[in-house]
DSSP file (Angstrom, degrees, kcal/mol; ACC not computed):
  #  RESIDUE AA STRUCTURE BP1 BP2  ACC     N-H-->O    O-->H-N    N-H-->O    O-->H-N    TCO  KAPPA ALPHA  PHI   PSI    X-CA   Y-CA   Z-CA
    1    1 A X              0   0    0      0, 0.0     2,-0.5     0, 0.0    74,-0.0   0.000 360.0 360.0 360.0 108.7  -37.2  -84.7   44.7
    2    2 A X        -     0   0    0     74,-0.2     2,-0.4     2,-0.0    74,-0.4  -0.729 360.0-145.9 -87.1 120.2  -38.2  -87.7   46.4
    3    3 A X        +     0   0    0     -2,-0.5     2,-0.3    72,-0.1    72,-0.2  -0.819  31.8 157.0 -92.2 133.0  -42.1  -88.6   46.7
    4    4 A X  E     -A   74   0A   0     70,-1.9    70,-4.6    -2,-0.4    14,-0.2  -0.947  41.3 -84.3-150.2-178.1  -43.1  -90.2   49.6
    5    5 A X  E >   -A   73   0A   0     -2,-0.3     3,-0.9    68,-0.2    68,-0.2  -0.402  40.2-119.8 -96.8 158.5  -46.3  -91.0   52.3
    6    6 A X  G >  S+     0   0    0     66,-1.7     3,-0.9    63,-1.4    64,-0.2   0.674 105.5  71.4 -66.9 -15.2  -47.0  -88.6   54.6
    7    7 A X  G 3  S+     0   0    0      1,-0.3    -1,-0.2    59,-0.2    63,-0.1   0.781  95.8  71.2 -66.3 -29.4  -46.3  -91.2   57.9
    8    8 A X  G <   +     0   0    0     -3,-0.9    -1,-0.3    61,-0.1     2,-0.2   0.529  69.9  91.2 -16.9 -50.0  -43.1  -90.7   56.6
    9    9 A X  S <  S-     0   0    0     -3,-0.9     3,-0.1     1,-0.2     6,-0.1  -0.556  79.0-114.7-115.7 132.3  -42.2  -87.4   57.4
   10   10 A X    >   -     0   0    0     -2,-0.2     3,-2.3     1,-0.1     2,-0.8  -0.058  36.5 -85.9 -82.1 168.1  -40.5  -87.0   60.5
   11   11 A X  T 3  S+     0   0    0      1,-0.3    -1,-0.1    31,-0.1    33,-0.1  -0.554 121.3  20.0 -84.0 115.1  -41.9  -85.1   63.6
   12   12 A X  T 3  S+     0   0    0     31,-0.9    -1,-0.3    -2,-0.8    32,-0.1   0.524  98.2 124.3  91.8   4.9  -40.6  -81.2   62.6
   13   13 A X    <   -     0   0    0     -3,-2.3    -1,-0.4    63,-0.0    30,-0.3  -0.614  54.0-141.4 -87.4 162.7  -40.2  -81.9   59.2
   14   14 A X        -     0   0    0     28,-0.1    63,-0.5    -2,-0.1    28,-0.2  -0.959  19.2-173.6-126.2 162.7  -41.9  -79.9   56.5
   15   15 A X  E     -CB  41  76A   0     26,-1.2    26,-0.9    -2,-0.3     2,-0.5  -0.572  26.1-141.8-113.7 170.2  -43.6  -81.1   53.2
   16   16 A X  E     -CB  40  75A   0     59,-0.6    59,-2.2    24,-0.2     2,-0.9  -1.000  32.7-122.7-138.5 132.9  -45.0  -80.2   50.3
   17   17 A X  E     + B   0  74A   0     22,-3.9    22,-0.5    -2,-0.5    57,-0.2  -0.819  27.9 175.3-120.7 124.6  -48.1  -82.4   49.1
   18   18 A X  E     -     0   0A   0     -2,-0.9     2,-0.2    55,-0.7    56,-0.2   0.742  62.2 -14.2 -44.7 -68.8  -47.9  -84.0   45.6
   19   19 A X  E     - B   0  73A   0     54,-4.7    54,-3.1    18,-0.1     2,-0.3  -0.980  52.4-136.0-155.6 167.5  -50.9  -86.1   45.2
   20   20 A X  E     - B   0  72A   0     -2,-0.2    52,-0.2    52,-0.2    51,-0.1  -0.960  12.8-157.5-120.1 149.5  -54.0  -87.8   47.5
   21   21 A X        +     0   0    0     50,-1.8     2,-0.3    -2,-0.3    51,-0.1  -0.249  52.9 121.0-128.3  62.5  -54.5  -91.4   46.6
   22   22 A X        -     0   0    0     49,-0.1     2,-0.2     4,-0.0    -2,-0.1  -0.851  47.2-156.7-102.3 149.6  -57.9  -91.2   48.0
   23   23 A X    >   -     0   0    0     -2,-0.3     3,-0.9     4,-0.1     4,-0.4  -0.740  51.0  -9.3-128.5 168.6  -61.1  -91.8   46.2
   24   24 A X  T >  S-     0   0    0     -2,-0.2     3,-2.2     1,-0.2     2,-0.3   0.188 120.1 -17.3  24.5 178.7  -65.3  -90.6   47.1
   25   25 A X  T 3> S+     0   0    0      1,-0.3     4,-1.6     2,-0.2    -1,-0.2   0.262 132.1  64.2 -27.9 -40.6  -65.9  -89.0   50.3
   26   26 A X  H <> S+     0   0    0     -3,-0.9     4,-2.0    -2,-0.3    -1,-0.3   0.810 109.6  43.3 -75.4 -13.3  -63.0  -89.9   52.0
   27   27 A X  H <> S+     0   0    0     -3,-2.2     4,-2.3    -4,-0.4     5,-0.3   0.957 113.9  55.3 -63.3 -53.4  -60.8  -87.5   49.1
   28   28 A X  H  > S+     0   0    0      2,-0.2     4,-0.8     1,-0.2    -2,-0.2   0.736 104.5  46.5 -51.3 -30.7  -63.5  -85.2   49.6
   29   29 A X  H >< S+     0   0    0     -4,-1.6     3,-1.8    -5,-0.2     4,-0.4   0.991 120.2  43.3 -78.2 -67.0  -62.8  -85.1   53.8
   30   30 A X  H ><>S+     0   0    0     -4,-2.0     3,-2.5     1,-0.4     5,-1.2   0.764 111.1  52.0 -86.0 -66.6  -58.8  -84.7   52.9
   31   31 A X  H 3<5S+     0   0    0     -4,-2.3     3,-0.5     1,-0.2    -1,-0.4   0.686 116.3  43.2 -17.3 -52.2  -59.5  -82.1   50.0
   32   32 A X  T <<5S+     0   0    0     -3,-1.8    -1,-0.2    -4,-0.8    -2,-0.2   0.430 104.5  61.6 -80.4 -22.1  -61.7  -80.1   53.0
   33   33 A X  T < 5S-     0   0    0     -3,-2.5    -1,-0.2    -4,-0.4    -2,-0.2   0.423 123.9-106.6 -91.8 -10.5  -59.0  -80.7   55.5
   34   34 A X  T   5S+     0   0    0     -3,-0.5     2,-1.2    -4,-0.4    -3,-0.2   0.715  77.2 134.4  84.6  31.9  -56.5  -78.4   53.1
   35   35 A X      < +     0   0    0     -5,-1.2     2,-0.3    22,-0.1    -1,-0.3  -0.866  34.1 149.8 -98.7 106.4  -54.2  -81.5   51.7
   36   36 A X    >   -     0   0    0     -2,-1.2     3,-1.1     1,-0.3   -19,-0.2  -0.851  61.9 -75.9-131.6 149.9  -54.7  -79.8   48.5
   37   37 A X  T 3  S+     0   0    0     -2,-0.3     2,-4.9     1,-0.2    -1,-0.3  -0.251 122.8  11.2 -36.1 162.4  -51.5  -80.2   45.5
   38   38 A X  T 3  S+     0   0    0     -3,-0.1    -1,-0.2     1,-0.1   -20,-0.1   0.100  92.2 136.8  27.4  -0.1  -48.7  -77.9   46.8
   39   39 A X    <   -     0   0    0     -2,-4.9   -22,-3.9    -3,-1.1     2,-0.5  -0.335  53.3-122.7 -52.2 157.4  -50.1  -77.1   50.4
   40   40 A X  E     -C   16   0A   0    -24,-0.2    18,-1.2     2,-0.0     2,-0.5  -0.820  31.9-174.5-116.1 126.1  -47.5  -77.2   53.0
   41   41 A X  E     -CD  15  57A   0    -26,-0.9   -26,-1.2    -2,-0.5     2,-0.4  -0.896  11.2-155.9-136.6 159.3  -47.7  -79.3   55.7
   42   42 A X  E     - D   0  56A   0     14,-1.2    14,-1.9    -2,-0.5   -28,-0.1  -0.728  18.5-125.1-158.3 117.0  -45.9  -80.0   58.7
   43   43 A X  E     + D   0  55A   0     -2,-0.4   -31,-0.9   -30,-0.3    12,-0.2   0.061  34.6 166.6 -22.9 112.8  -45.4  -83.1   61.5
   44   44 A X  E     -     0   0A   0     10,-1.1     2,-0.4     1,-0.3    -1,-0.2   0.683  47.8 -25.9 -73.4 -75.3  -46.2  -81.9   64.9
   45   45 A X  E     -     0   0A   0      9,-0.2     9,-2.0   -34,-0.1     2,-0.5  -0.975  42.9-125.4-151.7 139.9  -46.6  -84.6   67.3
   46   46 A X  E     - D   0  53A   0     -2,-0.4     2,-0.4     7,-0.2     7,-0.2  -0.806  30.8-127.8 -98.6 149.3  -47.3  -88.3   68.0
   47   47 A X     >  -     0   0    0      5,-1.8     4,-0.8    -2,-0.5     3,-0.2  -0.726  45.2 -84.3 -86.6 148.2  -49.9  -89.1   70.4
   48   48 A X  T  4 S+     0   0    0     -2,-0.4     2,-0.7     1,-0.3    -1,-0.1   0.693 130.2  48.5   4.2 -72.5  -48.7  -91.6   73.0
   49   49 A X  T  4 S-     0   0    0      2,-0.2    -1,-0.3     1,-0.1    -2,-0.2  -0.196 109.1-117.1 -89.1  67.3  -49.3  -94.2   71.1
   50   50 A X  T  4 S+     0   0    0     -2,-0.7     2,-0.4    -3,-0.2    -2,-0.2   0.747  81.8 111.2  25.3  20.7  -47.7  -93.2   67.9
   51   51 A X  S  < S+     0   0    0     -4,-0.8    -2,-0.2     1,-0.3    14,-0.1  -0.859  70.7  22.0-161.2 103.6  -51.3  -93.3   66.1
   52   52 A X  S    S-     0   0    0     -2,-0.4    -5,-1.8    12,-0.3    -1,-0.3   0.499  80.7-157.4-126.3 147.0  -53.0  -90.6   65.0
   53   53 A X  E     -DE  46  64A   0     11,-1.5    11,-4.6    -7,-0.2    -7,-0.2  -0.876  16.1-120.2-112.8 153.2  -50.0  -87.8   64.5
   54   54 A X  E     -     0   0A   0     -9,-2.0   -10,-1.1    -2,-0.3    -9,-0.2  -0.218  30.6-174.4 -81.9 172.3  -50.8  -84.0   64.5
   55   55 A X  E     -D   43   0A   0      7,-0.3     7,-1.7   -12,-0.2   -12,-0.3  -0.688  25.2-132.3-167.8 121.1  -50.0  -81.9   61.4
   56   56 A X  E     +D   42   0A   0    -14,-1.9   -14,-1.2     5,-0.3     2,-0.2  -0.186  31.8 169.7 -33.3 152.7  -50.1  -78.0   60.5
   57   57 A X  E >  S-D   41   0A   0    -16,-0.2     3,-2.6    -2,-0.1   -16,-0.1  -0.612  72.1 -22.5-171.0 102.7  -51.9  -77.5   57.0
   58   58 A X  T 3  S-     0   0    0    -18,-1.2     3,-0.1     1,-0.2   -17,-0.1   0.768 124.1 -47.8  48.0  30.9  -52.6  -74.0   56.4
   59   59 A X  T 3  S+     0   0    0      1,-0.2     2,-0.4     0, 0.0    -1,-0.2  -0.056 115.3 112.2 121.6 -37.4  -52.5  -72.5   59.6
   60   60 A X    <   -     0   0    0     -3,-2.6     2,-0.4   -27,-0.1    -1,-0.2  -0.765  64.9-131.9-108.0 135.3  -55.1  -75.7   61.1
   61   61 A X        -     0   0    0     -2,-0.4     2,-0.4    -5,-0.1    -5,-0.3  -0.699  35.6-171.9 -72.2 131.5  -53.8  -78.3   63.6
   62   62 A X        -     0   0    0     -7,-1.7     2,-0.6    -2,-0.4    -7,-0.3  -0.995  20.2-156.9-129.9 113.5  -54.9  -81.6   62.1
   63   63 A X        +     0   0    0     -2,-0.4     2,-0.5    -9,-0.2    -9,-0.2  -0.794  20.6 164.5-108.4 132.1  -54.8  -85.0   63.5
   64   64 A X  B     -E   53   0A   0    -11,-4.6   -11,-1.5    -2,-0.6   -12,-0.3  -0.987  30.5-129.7-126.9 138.8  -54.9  -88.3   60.9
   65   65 A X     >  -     0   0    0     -2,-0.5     4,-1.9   -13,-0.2     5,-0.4  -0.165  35.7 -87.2 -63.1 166.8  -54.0  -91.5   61.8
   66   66 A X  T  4 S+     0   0    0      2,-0.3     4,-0.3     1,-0.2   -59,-0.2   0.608 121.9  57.7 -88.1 -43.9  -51.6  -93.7   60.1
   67   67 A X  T  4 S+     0   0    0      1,-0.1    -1,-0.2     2,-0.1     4,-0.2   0.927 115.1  37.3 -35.9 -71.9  -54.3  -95.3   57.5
   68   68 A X  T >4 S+     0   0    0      2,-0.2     3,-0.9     1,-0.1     4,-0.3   0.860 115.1  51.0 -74.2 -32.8  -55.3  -91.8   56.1
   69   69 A X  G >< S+     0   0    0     -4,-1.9   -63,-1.4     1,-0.3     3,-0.6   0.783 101.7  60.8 -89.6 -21.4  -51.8  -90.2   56.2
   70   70 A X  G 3  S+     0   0    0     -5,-0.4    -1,-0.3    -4,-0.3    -2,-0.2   0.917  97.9  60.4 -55.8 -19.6  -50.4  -93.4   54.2
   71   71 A X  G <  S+     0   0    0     -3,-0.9   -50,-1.8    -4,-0.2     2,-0.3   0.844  97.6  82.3 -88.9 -25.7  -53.3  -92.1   51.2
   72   72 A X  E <  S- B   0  20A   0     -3,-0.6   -66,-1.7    -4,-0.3     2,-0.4  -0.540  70.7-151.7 -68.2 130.6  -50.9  -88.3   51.2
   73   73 A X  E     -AB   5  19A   0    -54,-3.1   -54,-4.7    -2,-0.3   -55,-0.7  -0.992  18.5-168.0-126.4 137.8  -47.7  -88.0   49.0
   74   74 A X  E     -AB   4  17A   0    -70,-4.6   -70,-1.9    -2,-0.4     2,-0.4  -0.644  33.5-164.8 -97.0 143.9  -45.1  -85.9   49.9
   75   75 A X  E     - B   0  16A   0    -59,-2.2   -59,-0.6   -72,-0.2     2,-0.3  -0.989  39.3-128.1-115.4 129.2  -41.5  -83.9   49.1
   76   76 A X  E       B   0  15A   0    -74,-0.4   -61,-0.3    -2,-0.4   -74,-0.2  -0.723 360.0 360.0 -77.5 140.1  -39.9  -82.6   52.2
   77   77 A X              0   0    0    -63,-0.5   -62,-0.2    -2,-0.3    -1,-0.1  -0.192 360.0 360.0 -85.3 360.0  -39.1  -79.3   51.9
């Protein structure tokens, strides 16, 4: 089971998320967003410019740029 950052994860892949290695309010936004331990998440789409990609999380379309998604770890699933 390989852990890796969520930019990672290819467009149609799915994941499983591990750990956030975010701290104060910006944990709080990801926590609130569903990147919770063992939520399932999954690579949509890049925008145009490859920065910010979409992502499924429980249902809700999510977009994070490349900055914040680096803070997720993943195992594809």
């Amino acid at each position: 089971m390989e852990i890796i950052p969520l930019p990672d994860l290819l467009i149609g892949e799915r994941a499983r998320v591990v750990s956030l290695n975010a701290t104060g309010a910006q944990r709080r936004r990801m926590l609130d967003l569903g990147l919770v331990p063992q939520a399932v998440i999954e690579a949509l789409r890049k925008s145009p410019a490859g920065d910010p990609v979409a992502y499924r999380i429980r249902g809700a379309v999510i977009a994070l740029r490349r900055e914040e998604a680096s803070l997720v770890m993943v195992t594809r699933i």
